[in-house]
N, C-alpha and C positions, 0 to 999 in steps of 0.2 A: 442314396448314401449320404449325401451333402445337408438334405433335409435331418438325416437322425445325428449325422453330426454334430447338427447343429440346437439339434431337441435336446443330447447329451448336456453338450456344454452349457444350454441355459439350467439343467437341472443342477448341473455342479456346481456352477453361481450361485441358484438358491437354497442347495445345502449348504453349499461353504461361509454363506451370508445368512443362515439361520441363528436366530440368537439363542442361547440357552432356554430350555424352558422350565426354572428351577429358581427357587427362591426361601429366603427366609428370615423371621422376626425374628426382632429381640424383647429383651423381657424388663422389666425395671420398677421403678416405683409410678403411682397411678398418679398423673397428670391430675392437675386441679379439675379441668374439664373434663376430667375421664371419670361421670358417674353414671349409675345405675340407669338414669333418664334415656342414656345414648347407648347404652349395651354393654355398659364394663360393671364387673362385679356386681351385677341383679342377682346372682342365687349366693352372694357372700362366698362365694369359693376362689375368685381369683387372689392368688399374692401380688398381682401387677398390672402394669396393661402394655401396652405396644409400642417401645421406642424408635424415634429417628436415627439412622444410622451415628455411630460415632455420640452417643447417650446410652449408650447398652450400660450391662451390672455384669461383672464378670469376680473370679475369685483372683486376688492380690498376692496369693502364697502357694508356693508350686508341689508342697504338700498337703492332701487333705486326708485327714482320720476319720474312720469310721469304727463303730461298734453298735453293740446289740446290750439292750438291757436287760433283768428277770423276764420280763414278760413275754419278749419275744421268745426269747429261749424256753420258757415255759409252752407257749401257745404251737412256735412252729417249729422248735428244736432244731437238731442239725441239718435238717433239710431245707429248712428254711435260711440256715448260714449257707448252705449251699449254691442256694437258689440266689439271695445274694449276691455272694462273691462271684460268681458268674457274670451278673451283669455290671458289677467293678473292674471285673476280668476284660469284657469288651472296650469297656472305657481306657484301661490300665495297655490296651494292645493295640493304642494308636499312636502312632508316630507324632514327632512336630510338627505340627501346622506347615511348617516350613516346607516337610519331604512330602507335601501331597502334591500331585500333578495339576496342574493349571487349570485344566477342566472336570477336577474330581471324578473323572472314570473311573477309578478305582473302586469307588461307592455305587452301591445298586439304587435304583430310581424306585425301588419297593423293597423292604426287608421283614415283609409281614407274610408269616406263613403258617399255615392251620395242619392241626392235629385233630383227625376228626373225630375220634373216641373222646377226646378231652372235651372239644364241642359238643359232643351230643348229651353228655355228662353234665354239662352247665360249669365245666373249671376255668378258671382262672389262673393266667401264669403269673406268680410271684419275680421270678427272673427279667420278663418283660417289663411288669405295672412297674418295679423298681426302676428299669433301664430307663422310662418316661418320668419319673421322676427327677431321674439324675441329671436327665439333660437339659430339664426345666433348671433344676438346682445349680446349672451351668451357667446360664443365663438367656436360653432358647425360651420365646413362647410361640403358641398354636400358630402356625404358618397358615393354615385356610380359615383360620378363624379369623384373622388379624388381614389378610390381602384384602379385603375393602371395611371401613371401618366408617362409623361418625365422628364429626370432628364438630357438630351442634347440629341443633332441629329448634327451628323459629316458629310459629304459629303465625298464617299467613291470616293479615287485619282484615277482620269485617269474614271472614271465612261460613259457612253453617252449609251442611256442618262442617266442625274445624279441619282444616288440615294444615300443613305443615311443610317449610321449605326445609330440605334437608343438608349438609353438607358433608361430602363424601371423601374420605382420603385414604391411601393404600401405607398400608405397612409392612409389605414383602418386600425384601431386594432379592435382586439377582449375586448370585454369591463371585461371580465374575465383573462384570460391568458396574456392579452394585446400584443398578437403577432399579426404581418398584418394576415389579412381576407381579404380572397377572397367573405366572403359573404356579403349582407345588409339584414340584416332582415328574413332571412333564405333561400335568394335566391342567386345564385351561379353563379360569372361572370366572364367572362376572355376578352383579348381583343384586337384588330388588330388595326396595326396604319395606321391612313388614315394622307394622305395630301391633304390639301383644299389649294384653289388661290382664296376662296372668302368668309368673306367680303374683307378679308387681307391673304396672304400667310404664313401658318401657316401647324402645322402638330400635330395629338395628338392622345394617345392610348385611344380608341375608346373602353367604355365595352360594353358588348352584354352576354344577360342570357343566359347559357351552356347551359339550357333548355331552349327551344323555347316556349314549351307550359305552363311553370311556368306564373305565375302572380306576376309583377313587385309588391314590398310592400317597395319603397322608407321611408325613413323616415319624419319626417317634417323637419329636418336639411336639407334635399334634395329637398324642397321649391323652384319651379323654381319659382323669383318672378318676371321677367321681361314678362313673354313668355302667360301667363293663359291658358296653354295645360298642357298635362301629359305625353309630349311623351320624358323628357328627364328623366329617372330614376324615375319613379312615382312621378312628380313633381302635384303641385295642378292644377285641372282641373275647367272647369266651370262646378257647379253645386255639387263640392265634396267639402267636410268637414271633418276637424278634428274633432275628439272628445277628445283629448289628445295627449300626445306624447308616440312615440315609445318604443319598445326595446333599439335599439338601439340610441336614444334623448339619454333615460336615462342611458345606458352604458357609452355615453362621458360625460353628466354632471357629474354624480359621479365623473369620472378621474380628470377631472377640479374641483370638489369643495368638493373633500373629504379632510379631515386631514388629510389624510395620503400623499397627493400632497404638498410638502415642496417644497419650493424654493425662492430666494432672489428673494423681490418686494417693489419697492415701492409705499408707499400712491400717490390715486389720485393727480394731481393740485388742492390746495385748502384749502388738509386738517392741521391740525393745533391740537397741544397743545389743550385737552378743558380745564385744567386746571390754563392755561396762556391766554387764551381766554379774550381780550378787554378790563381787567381790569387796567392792569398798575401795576400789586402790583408782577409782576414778577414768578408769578405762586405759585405750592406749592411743596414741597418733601415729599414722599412717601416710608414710607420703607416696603420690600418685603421679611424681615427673610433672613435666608441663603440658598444660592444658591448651589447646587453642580455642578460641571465642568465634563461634560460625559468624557473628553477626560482625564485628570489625576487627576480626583476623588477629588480636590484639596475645599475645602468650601470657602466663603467669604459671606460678607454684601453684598449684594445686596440693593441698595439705586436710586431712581428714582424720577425725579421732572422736572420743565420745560425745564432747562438747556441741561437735555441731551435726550429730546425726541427725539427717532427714526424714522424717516418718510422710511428709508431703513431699511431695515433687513429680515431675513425668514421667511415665512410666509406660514400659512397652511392653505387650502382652507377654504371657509367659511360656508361649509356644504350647506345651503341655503342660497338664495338671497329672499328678504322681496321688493315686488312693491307694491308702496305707490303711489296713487291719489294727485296729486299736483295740486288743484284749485287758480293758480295763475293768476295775472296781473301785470302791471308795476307797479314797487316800493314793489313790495312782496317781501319780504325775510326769507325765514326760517334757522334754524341752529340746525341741528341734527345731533344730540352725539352717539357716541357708544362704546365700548370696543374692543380695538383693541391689539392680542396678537402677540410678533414680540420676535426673539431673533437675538444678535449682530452675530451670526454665526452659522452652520448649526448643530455645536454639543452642542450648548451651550442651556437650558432650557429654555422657553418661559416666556417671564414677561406680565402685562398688561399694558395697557396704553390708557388713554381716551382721544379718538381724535373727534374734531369737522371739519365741515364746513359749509359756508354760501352757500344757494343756491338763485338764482333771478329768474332761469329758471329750469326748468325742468332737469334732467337728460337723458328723450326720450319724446321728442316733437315730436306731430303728426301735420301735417299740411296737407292742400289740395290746390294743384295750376296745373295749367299749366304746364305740363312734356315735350311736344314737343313728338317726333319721335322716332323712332327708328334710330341709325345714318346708317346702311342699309334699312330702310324699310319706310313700313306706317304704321306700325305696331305701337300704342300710347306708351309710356314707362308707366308700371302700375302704379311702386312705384318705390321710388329711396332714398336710406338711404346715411349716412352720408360717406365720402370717409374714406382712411385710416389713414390718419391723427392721427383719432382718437383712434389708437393706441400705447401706450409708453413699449417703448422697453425696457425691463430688463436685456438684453441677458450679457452686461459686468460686470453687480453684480452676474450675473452666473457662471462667468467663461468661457463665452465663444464669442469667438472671430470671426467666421466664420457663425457664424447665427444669425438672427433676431425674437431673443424670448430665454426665454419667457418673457413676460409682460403681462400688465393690458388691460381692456377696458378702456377711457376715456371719460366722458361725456364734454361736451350736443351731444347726438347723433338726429339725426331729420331725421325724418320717412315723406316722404313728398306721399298724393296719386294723380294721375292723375284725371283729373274734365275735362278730354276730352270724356267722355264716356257718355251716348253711341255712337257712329257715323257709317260712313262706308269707310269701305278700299278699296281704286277703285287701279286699272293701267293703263298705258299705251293701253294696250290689253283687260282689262275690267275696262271700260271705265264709264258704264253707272249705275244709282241706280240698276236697275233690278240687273244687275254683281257683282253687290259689295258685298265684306263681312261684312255683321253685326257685330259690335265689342262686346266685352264683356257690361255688366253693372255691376256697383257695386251692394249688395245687401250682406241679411245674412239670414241661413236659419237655420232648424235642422234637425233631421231625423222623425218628426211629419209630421202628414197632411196640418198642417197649411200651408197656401201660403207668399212664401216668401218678407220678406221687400226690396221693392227697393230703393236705392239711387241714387240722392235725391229725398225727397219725389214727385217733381212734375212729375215725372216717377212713372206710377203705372202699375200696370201685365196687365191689359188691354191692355196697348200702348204698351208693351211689345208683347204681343199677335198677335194688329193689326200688329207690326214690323217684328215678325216672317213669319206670316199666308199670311197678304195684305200688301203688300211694297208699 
């Protein structure tokens, strides 16, 4: 009895002292060092690559708009606004960063779950490929891509043949501890560097699950959205769906949009005084009682008006972001205000200040065209977002002089889908329809019996059927 006594209490030791096993990147603009040679953006598709904690891109305005342009509407119609706003609806149904519980239980350790008519059928969820999207557009990147990374590869002297010293560094954290994680989700990776000569000559530390017979539980950050397989880090498959986001989704969001994530930023391009907003009369002054000085306790007037609006200063995450339905057309224009709390330096108390801008477009336009190719393959390109661009760099109101971040997202980003689908992928060597591989279709599904929507509508599960069954 003494003995399992005592078996018990060391196991409760070592569960009570087990570290989380959960982790996640961030996203940003690409490091000077961060090129093709080492494993960032070889197939031209990354907008980013892997930042250091507290260098993330996150959005500065606690509303964002969205809208659909002719084409989408033409291509995926109401079902496709549908399919959509569903996965704005996930986003739009979480609480403040603030009300999650300290060890995100709340959130499932896998939110990926398969409709097998839609699988067998070759579809692809619209609702989901979007929700992977969004939360890149957040400022999440690939969590199992990014947990072991290159940080350079030297050619070792006098070598034949050549080989290479390589240097290794992690870009997971733990959304708790906030130290690198070797885990995603509570699966356990480590990793060997390969070199490839193809598309492009290139070399990269390659993860692989310690356990073989674990089950990949990628997160939606980990969204492969060019590829519609699942064979890079549980990336979205045909025929699987989200029903929310992960553990670890919501360990990086929190990091990026709690209050407690401080850091010099500035307002989007755009934003503006609303209190000097278009009138001409020069704005108004504002007083704000007395302020005290953290750093020598020192009181003064605090006094604020348009004159000396802040568009720079520090700034604390926004808890939540708010997606807003933008039914625009040409010549629309809205202009939404909000309260925006900033202070002139990182010890000095937060003041407020109401800032406006004008919008004509959307802040995530969705559109549907013509993608073309893969630039190796035949493979269609699914979806294709906005490049980097659309990132503004903060990194010198930081203080810091050797990297790129942190900063904002900047809008208009545009979310464009392939309208090559569905067709067939031949080569050289299978040459002929019989050979060829069936490609994906669009389409949205749930974990119901129902059968799933295809897009566009003049594609229905029957011709899906004969397509699979009788070629």
């Amino acid at each position: 009895m003494l003995r399992f006594f005592s078996l018990s209490l060391t196991l409760a030791l070592l569960l009570g002292s087990a570290r989380p096993a959960r982790a996640f990147s961030l996203l940003g603009l690409l490091e000077t060092w961060q090129v093709p040679l080492i494993g960032y953006n070889y197939l031209n598709t990354d907008i980013g690559g892997p930042k250091v904690l507290y260098e993330g891109y996150r959005w500065s305005v606690p509303y964002v708009y969205y809208g659909f342009d002719p084409s989408f509407m033409m291509y995926f119609g109401t079902d496709g606004v549908k399919a959509v706003d569903e996965a704005f609806r996930i986003l739009n149904a979480l609480p403040p960063v603030s009300k999650w519980s300290a060890d995100l239980s709340e959130f499932p350790l896998s939110s990926t779950h398969v409709n097998y008519q839609a699988q067998s059928l070759g579809v692809y969820d619209l609702k989901s490929a979007t929700l992977g999207m969004l939360i890149e557009a957040m400022g999440l990147a690939e969590s199992v891509r990014y947990t072991f990374c290159l940080r350079d590869r030297k050619t070792i002297a006098g070598s034949n043949p050549t080989a290479y010293d390589y240097y290794v560094i992690m870009r997971n954290y733990d959304p708790v501890t906030w130290e690198p994680s070797k885990y995603v989700n509570g699966v356990l990776y480590s990793y060997a560097v390969n070199e490839y000569i193809l598309p492009i000559v290139y070399a990269d530390a390659d993860e692989y699950m310690v356990e073989p017979l674990d089950i990949e539980k990628g997160s939606v950050a980990n969204f492969t959205w060019y590829s519609g397989n699942s064979a890079n880090g549980g990336g979205l498959g045909l025929g699987q769906f989200y029903s929310g986001i992960t553990r670890d989704d919501a360990g990086g969001l929190r990091h990026l949009y709690s209050r407690q994530n401080v850091v010099g930023e500035g307002l989007i391009a755009g934003a503006s005084n609303a209190l000097a907003f278009a009138e001409g009369n020069g704005g108004y002054t504002m007083y704000f009682g007395n302020v005290t000085n953290n750093v020598n306790q020192s009181t003064t007037n605090s006094w604020w008006g348009g004159s000396v609006f802040m568009p720079n200063g520090y700034r604390a995450g926004l808890e939540k972001i708010n997606f807003i339905k933008f039914n625009w057309n040409a010549g629309t224009n809205i202009s939404p205000i909000w309260t925006d709390r900033v202070a002139s330096n990182a010890y000095s108390r937060m003041i407020s200040q109401q800032c406006r801008r004008r919008l004509g477009t959307p802040d995530i336009l969705f559109t549907a065209t013509d993608l073309g190719m893969m630039a190796n393959g035949a493979v269609p390109v699914t979806m294709q977002r906005t490049d980097e661009a659309r990132f503004q760099d903060n990194h010198a109101m930081n203080g810091v002089t050797v990297r790129a971040g942190p900063g904002v997202v900047v809008p208009p980003l545009v979310i464009q889908y392939s309208v090559l689908y569905p067709g067939y992928e031949s080569t050289s060597y299978f040459n002929t329809e019989a050979d060829a591989f069936k490609s994906l279709v669009w389409g949205t599904f749930d974990g119901t019996t129902n059968a799933p929507i295809i897009m566009p509508r003049i594609i229905s599960v029957q011709d899906l059927v004969r397509r699979v069954y009788n070629p």
